[in-house]
BALOFI-404248 format. One record per residue (C-alpha): residue number from 1; x, y, z; residue in one letter. Coordinates in nm, 2 decimals. Example, Ala and Ser with C-alpha at 12.3 -4.5 7.8 and 13.67 -1.06 7.14 Angstrom:
2
{1; {1.23; -0.45; 0.78}; "A"}
{2; {1.37; -0.11; 0.71}; "S"}
end
This chain:
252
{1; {-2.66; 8.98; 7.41}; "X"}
{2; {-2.99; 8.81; 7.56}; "X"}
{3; {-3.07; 8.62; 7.25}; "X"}
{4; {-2.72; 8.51; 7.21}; "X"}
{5; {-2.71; 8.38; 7.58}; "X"}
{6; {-3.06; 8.19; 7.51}; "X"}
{7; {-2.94; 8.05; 7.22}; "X"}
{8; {-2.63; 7.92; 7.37}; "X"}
{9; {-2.82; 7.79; 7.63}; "X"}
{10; {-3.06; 7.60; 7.45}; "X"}
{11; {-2.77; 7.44; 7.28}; "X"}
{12; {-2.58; 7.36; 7.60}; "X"}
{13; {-2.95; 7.12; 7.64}; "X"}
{14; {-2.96; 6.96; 7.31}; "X"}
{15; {-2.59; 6.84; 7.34}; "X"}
{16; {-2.65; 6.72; 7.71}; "X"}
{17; {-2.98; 6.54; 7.52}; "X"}
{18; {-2.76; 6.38; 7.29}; "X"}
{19; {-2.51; 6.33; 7.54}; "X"}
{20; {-2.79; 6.17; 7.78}; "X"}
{21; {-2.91; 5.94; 7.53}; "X"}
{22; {-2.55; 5.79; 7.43}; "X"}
{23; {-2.50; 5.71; 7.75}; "X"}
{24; {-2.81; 5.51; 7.77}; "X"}
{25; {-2.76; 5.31; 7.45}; "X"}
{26; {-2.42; 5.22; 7.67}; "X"}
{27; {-2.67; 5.14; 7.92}; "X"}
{28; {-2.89; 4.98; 7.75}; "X"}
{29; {-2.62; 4.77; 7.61}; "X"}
{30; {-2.46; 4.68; 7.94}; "X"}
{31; {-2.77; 4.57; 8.10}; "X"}
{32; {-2.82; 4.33; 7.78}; "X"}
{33; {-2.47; 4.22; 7.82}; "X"}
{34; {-2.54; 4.13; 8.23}; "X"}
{35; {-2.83; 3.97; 8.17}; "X"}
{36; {-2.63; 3.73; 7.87}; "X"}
{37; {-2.37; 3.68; 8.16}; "X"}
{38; {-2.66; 3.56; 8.39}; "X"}
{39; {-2.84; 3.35; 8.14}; "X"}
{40; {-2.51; 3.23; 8.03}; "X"}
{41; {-2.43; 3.13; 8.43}; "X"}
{42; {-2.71; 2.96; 8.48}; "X"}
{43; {-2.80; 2.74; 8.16}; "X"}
{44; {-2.41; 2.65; 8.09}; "X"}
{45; {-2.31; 2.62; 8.44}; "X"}
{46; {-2.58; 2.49; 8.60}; "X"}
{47; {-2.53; 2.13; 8.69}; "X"}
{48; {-2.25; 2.23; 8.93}; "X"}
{49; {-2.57; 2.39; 9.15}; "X"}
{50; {-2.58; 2.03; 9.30}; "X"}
{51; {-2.27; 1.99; 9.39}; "X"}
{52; {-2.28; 2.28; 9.66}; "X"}
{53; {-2.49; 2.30; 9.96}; "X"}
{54; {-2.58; 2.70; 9.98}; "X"}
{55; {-2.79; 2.84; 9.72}; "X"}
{56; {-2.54; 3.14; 9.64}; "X"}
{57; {-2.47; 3.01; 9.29}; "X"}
{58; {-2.82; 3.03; 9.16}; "X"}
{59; {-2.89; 3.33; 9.35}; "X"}
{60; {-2.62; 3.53; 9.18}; "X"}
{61; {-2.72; 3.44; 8.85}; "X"}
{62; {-3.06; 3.52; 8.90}; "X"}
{63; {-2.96; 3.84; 9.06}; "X"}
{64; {-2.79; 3.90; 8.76}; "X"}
{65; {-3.06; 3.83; 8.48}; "X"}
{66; {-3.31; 4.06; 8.73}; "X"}
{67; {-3.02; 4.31; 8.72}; "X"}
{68; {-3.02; 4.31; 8.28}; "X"}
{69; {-3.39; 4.36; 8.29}; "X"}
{70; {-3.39; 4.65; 8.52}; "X"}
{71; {-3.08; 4.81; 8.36}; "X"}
{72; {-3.27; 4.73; 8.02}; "X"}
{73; {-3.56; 4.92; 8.14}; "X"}
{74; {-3.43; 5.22; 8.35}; "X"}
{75; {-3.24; 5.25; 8.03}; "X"}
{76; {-3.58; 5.28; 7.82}; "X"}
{77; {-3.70; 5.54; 8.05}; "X"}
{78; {-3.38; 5.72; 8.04}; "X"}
{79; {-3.45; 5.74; 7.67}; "X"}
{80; {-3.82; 5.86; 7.69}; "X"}
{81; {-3.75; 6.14; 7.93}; "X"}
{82; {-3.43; 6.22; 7.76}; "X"}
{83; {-3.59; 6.24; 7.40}; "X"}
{84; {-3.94; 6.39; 7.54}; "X"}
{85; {-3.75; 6.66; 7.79}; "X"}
{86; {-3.99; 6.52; 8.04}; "X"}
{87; {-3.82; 6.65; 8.38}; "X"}
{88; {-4.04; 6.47; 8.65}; "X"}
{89; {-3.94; 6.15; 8.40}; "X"}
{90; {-3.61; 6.18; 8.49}; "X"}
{91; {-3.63; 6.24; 8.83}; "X"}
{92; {-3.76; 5.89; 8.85}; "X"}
{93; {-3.48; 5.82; 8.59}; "X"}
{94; {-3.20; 5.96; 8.84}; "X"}
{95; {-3.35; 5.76; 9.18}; "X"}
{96; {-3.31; 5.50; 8.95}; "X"}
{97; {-2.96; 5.52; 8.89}; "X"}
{98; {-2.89; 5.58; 9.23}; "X"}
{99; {-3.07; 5.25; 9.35}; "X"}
{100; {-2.89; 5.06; 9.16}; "X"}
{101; {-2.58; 5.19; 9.23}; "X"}
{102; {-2.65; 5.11; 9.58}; "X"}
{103; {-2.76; 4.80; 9.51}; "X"}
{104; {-2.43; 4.69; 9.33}; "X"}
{105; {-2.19; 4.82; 9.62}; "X"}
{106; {-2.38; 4.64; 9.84}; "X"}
{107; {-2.38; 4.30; 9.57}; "X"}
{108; {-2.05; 4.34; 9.53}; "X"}
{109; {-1.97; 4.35; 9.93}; "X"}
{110; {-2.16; 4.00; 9.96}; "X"}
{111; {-2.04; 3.85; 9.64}; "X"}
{112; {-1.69; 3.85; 9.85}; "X"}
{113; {-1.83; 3.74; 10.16}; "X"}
{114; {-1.97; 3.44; 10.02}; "X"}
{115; {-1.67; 3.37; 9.79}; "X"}
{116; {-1.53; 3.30; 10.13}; "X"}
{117; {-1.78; 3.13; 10.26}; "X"}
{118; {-1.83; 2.93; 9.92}; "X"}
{119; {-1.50; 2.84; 9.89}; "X"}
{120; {-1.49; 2.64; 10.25}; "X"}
{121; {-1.83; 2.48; 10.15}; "X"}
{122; {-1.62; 2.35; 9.86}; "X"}
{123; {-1.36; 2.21; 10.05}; "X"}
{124; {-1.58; 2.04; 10.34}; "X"}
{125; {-1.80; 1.91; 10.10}; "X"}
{126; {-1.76; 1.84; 9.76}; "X"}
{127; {-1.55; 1.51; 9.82}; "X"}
{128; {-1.85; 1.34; 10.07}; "X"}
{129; {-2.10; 1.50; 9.80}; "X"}
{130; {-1.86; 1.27; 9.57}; "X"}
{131; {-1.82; 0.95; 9.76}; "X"}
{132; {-2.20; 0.93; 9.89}; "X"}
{133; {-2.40; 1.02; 9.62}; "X"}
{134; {-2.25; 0.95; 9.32}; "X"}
{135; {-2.45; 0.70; 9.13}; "X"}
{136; {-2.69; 0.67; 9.43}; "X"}
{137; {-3.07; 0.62; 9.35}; "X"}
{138; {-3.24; 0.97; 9.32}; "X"}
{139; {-2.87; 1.16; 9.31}; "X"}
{140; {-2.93; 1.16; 8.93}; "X"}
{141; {-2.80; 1.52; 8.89}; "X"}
{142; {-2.52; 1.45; 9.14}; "X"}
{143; {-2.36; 1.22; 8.90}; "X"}
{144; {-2.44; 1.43; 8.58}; "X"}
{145; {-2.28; 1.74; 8.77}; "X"}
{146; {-1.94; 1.50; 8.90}; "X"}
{147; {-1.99; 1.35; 8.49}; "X"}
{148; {-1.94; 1.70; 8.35}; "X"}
{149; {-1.70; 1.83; 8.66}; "X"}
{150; {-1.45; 1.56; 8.53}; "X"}
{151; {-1.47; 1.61; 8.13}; "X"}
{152; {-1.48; 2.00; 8.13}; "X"}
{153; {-1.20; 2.08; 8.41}; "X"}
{154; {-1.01; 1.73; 8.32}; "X"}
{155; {-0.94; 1.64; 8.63}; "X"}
{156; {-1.07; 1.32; 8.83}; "X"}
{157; {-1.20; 1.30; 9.24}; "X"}
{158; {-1.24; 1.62; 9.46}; "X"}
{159; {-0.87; 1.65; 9.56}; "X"}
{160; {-0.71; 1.36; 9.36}; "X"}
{161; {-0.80; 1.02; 9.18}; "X"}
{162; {-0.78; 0.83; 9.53}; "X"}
{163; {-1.10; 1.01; 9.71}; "X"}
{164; {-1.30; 0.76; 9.45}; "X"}
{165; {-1.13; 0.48; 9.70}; "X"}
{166; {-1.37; 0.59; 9.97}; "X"}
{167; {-1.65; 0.59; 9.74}; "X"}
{168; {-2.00; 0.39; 9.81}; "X"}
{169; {-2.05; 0.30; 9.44}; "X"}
{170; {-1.69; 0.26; 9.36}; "X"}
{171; {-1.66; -0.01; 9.67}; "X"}
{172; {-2.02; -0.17; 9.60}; "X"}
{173; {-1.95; -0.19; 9.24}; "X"}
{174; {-1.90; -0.54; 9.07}; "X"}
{175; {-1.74; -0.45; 8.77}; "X"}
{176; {-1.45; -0.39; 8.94}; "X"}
{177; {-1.40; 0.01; 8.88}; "X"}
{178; {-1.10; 0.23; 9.07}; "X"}
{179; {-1.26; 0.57; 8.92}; "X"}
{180; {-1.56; 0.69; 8.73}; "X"}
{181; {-1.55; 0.65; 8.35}; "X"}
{182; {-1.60; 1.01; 8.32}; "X"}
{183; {-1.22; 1.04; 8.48}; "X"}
{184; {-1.07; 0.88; 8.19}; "X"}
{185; {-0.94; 1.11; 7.91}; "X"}
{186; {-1.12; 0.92; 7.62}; "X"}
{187; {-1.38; 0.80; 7.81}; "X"}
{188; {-1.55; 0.48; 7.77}; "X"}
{189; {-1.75; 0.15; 7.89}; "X"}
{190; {-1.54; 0.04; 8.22}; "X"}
{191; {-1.27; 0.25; 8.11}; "X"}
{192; {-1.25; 0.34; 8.47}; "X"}
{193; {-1.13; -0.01; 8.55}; "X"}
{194; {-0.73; 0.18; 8.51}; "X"}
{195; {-0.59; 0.44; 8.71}; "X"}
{196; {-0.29; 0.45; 8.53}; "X"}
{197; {-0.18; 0.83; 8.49}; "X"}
{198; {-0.22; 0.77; 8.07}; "X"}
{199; {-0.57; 0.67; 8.08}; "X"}
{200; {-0.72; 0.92; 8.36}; "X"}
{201; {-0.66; 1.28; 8.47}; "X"}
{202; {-0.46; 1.36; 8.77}; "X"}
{203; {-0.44; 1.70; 8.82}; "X"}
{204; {-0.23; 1.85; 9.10}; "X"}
{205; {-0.49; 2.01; 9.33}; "X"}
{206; {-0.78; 1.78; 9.19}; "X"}
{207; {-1.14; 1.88; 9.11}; "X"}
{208; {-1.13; 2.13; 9.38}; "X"}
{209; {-0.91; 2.34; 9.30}; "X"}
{210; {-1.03; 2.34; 8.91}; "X"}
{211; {-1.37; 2.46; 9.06}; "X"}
{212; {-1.22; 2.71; 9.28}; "X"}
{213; {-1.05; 2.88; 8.97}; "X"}
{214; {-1.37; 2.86; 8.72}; "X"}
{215; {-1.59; 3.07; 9.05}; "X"}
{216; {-1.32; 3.30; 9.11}; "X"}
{217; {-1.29; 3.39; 8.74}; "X"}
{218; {-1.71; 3.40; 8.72}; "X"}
{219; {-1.63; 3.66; 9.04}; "X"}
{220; {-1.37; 3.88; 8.82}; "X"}
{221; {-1.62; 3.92; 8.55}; "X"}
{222; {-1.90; 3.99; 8.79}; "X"}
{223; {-1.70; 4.30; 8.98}; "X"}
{224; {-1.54; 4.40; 8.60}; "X"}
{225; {-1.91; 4.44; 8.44}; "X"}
{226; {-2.06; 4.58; 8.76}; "X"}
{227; {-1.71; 4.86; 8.78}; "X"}
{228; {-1.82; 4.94; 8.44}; "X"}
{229; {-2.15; 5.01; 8.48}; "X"}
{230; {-2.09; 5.19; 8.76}; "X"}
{231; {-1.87; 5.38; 8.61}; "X"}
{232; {-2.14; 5.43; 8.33}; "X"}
{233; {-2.40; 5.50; 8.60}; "X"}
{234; {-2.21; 5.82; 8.77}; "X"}
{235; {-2.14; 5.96; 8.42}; "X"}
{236; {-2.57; 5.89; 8.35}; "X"}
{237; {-2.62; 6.08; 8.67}; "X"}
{238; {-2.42; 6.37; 8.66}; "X"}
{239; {-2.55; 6.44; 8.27}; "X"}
{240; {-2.94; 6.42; 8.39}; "X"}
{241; {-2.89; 6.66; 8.68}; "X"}
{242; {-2.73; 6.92; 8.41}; "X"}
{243; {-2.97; 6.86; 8.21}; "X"}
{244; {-3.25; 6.87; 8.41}; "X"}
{245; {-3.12; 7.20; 8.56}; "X"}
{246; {-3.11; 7.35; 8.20}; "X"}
{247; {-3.48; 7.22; 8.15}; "X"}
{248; {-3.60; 7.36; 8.44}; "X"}
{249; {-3.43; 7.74; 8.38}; "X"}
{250; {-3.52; 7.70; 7.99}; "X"}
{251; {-3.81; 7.97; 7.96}; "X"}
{252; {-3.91; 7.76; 7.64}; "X"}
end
């Protein structure tokens, strides 16, 4: 009876081994997957960091590249203390988990709060960001961002075509230009010199609201990856305390 019970025992901990070191290929996986998302955020994205005043932007994709490394790593060390049955290994493993569990309730709680706050920035200041700096000397990546802002979201001014009225360049202009050439929809040399609704973009809601929908939608993926791995993380957590309470009564 005492020989089967040990042998039942011991394999209880070689399927919560196995168990423990599925989920941190998931893990492992995950964290790669975050830190694509970041990398992804920051080189594709990145000229519309000019167009907003706050820095929350690049912070979150930096967060989020800093986040796949650690993930990537506590999954490593998962792996080693999993595989080597080291126990004081995955106690570290475990405060791990649990940090950056914390870490991405307390993420998410901001990521909201500044969604808030970035999307009032937006409002107040994208369309002076536009009509002041827009071709200006030393605004070089000002007009690269608005240049992109146009062709990707197809839309033309910061709420609609007419913002561009008010514009320095636009009024100081000799070449007689009512909009950017970027706003037309096959752009070209002075193409800008007609508004008419067939040669530029007016979209309902203008630039804004474009911008508004592509952050929003960068905010969905961040809380659906971070649910996930959280959800990864409490099933991570709850496998290493069983098995770390099987190590620890194993008399082999």
């Amino acid at each position: 009876m005492e020989v089967r019970r040990e042998k039942k025992h011991a394999c209880g901990t070689i399927c919560l081994k196995y168990l423990l070191f599925l989920f941190n290929v998931l893990f492992w996986l995950a964290g790669g997957a975050v830190l694509a998302v970041g990398v992804w955020t920051l080189v594709e994205k990145g000229d519309y960091i000019s167009l907003l005043s706050s820095g929350f932007y690049a912070t979150s994709a930096y967060i989020l590249i800093a986040a796949g490394v650690i993930v990537i790593v506590t999954g490593i060390i998962g792996c080693c203390a999993t595989l080597n049955e080291m126990k004081s290994l995955l106690i570290v493993y475990l405060i791990l988990l649990l940090c950056i569990f914390l870490l991405e309730i307390i993420a998410g709680v901001l990521a909201y709060i500044n969604y808030q706050e970035l999307d009032e920035e937006l409002k107040q200041n994208l369309k002076v960001t536009m009509q002041q700096k827009y071709q200006q000397p030393g605004e070089e990546s000002i007009t690269q961002a608005v240049d992109k802002l146009h062709q990707e979201f197809k839309c033309c001014g910061s709420h609609n075509f007419s913002d561009w009225s008010d514009s320095v360049w636009i009024q100081a202009a000799e070449n007689e230009r009512l909009v950017p050439d970027s706003c037309c929809k096959t752009p070209g040399e002075l193409c800008g010199r007609r508004d008419h609704p067939s040669n530029i973009y007016r979209v309902e809601g203008g630039c804004i609201m474009k911008l508004e929908k592509f952050l929003l939608s960068q905010l969905y993926i961040l809380g659906a990856v971070g649910i996930g791995i959280a959800f990864l993380q409490l099933l991570g957590m709850m496998f290493t305390c069983c098995l770390y309470r099987n190590l620890k009564e194993d008399p082999y």
